[in-house]
N, C-alpha and C positions, 0 to 999 in steps of 0.2 A: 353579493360577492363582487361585482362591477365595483362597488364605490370603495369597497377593502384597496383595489391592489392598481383602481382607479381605471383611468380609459388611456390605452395607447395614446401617446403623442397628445395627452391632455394634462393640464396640472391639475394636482389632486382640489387648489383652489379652483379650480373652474370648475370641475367635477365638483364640488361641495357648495358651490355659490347655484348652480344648475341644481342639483339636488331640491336644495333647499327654495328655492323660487318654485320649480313644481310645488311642492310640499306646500307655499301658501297660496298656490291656486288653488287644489285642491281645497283647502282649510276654507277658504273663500268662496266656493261650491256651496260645501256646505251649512256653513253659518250665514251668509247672504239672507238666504229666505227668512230664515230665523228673527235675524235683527230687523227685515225690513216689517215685517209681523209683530215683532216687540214695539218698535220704534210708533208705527199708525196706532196700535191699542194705548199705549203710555199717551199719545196727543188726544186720542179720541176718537182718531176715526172711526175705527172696528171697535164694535163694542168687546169684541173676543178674536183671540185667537184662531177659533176653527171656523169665524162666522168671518174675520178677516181674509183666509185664505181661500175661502171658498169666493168669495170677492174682488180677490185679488185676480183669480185663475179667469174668473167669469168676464174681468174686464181687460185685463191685458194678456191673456195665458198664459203660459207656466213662466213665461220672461217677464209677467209684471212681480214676481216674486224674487227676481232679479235684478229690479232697480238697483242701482247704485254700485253694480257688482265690478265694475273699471274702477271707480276712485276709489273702493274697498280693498281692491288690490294694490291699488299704488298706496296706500296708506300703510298699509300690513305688510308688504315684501321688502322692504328696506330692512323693518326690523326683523325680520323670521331671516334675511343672511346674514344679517350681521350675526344674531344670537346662536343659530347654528354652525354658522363658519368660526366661531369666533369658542364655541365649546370643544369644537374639533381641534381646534388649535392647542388650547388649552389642556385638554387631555393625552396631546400627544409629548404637551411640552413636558407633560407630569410624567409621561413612561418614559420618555429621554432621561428625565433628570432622575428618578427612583428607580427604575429600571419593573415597575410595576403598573398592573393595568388600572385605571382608574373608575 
C-alpha cells in the first residue's frame, strides 16, 4: 500500500528504484548458494550437489555458500531497476493514455 500512493516527500521514482534494488538483494539471497553449488559441480569440484554443500558449509560456513554474493548483486541490480522501473512506467503510461488498467 506504501508503494501505491508512495512515500511522503519521496518520488514515486525513488520509491520504485528503492523497491526494486531490495527486490534483487533479496533475489540474490537466494539464488547465490544455488549458482555457487551449480557453477563447482558443472567444473568438477563437487561431484553433487548435496555432497557440495555439505562441503561447502564444512569449509567456509554458511558464507562459503556466499561466495560471490557482492559482484552477483552489482551484476543483477542494474538490470532488476531498470526492468522494474521501467514496467511501472510503462503501465502507467498505458492507463494515462486508454484510461485502463493494464
Amino acid at each position: 500500500q506504501v508503494l501505491k500512493g508512495g512515500v511522503p516527500g519521496m518520488s514515486m521514482l525513488v520509491c520504485e528504484l528503492l523497491a526494486s534494488s531490495a527486490a534483487s538483494v533479496c533475489a540474490c539471497f537466494v539464488q547465490t548458494p544455488q549458482e555457487v553449488l551449480k557453477q563447482r559441480v558443472q567444473t568438477g569440484i563437487y561431484k553433487s550437489v548435496r555432497s557440495g554443500a555439505a562441503q561447502a558449509i564444512r569449509e567456509g560456513g554458511i558464507a562459503g555458500l556466499y561466495t560471490g554474493f557482492g559482484p552477483t548483486v552489482a551484476r543483477n541490480m542494474p538490470m532488476v531497476c531498470f526492468t522494474f522501473t521501467a514496467f511501472s512506467r510503462l503501465k502507467a503510461a498505458f492507463k494515462a493514455r486508454t484510461g485502463k488498467e493494464a
